[in-house]
N, C-alpha and C positions, 0 to 999 in steps of 0.2 A: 237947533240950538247950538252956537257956536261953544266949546270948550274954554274955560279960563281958568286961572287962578282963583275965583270967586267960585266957580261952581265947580270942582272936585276935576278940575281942569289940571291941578296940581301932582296928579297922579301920571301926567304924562311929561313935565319936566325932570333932568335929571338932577336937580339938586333935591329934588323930592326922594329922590331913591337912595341920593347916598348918605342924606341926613336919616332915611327910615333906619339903613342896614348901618348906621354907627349907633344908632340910638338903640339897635336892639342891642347890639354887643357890649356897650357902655350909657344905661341912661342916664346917669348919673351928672354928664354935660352937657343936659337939653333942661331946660325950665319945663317948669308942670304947662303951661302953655302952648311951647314946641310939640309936647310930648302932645297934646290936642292934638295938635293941628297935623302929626303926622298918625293919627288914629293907634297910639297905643297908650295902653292903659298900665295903671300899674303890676295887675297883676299879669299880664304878658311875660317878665320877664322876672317875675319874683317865684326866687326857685332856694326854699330854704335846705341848706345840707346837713341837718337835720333831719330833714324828712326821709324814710328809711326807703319809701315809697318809689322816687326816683332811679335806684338802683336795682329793682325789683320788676319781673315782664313774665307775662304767661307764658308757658309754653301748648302751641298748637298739636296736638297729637295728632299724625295721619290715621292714626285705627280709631275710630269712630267709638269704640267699648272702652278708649281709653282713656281716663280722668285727665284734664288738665293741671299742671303744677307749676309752683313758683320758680322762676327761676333769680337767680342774684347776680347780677353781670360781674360784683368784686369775686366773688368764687371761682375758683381755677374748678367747670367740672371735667376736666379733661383727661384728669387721672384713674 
């Protein structure tokens, strides 16, 4: 089967890539249709700053006995 436009053929032009990576960064200037047709959905790039969540990452303990904890990337722990 030959690749096109019609069959996901789109993935190897590059106006398909630079409409993907402006629409992640701004989707605001694609139509809910563009936004189809480049497979992202809404919530791909809805990231409320509110959510306290975002700012928030486990931390991996190398000792095995040792609990994991929150850590908060705005916190200076370096003091």
């Amino acid at each position: 089967m030959v690749l096109s436009t019609a069959n996901d053929g789109k993935l190897l032009t590059k106006r398909f890539h630079e409409m993907y990576a402006e629409a992640i960064i701004d989707p605001s200037r694609f139509t809910d249709e563009e936004l189809t047709w480049l497979g992202i959905t809404r919530t791909d790039y809805t990231v409320s700053p509110n959510d306290e969540s975002i700012f928030q990452a486990n931390t991996v303990p190398i000792d095995p006995l040792t609990r994991s904890s929150k850590y908060d990337i705005r916190r200076d722990n370096r003091k």
